[in-house]
N, C-alpha and C positions, 0 to 999 in steps of 0.2 A: 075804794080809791082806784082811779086810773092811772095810768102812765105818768110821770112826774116831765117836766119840761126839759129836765138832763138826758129825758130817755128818748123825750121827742126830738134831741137836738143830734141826741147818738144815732137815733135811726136815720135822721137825711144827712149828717155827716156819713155814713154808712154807705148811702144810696152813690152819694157825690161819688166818694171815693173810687167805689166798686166799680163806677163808671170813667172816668177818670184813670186809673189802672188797665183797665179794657184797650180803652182808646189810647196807651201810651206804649202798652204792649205791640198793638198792631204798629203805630207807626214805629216803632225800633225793627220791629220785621221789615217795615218797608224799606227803615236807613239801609239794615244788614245788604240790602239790593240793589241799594241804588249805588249809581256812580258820582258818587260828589265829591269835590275834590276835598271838602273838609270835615267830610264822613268819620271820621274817629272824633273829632270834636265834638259834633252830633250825637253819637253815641256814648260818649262818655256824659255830655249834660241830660241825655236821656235816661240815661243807668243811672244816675246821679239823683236826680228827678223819680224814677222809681221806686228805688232804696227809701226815699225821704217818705213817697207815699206809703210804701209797705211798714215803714216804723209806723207813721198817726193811723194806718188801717190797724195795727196790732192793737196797739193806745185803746182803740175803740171797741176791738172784739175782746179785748181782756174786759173792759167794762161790760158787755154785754154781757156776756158769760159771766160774771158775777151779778151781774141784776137779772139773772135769767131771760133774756132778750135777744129774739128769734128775728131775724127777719127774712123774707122770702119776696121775690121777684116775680111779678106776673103778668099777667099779659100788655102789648105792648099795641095799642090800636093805630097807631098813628100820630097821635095829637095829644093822648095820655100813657103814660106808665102807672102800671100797677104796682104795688107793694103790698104786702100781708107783714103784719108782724104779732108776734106774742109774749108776754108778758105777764108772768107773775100768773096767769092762767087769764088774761084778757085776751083777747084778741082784738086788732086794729087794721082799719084800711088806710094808706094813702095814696095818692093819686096825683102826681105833676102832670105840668106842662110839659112835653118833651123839649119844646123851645124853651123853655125858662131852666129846664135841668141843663141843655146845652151851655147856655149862656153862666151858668155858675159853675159849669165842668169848664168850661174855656177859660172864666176867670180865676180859680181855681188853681190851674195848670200853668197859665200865666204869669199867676204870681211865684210859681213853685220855679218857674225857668227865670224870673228874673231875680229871686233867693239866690238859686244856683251860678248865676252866672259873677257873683261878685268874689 
């Protein structure tokens, strides 16, 4: 038996997130510098916005770690990302579009700042 489709859906939940995180990180780096006059607001729907991601990233590592479910990051050509994952003793490759992963980190994050801001 392979991978079940709750595992297939933990892994690019996973992928999203971890990416998603990255990219939310640096731009709170970049608020902390900048000069805007509504800079604490910013940072607080950011912090905000972060928090929420680091609970559903928990969500998700608690599930792997109980289905035994590894994933790893690889190389990164331009046009595709890599992924390696393992499982139960399978092992699996997948391979986005970095445009298509953009576009679901954007939306993603999108929906996460207009949650927040109600």
């Amino acid at each position: 038996m392979m991978i079940t489709k709750d595992e297939q859906k933990a892994i690019h939940h996973y992928v999203l997130l971890t990416i998603a995180r990255k990219a939310l990180e640096k731009d709170l780096e970049r608020l902390k510098e900048s000069p805007l006059k509504l800079q604490p607001s910013y940072l607080t729907l950011t912090t905000t916005v972060l928090d929420q991601l680091g609970k559903e990233l928990g969500v998700i590592k608690r599930y792997m770690k109980k289905n035994q479910l590894k994933v790893e990051a690889g190389k990164n050509d331009g046009t595709f990302s890599h992924y390696s994952y393992f499982c139960r003793g399978y092992e699996g490759h997948n391979h986005y579009l970095n445009v298509n992963l953009k576009n679901q980190v954007t939306q993603y994050i999108t929906n996460c700042f207009s949650n927040g801001a109600k």
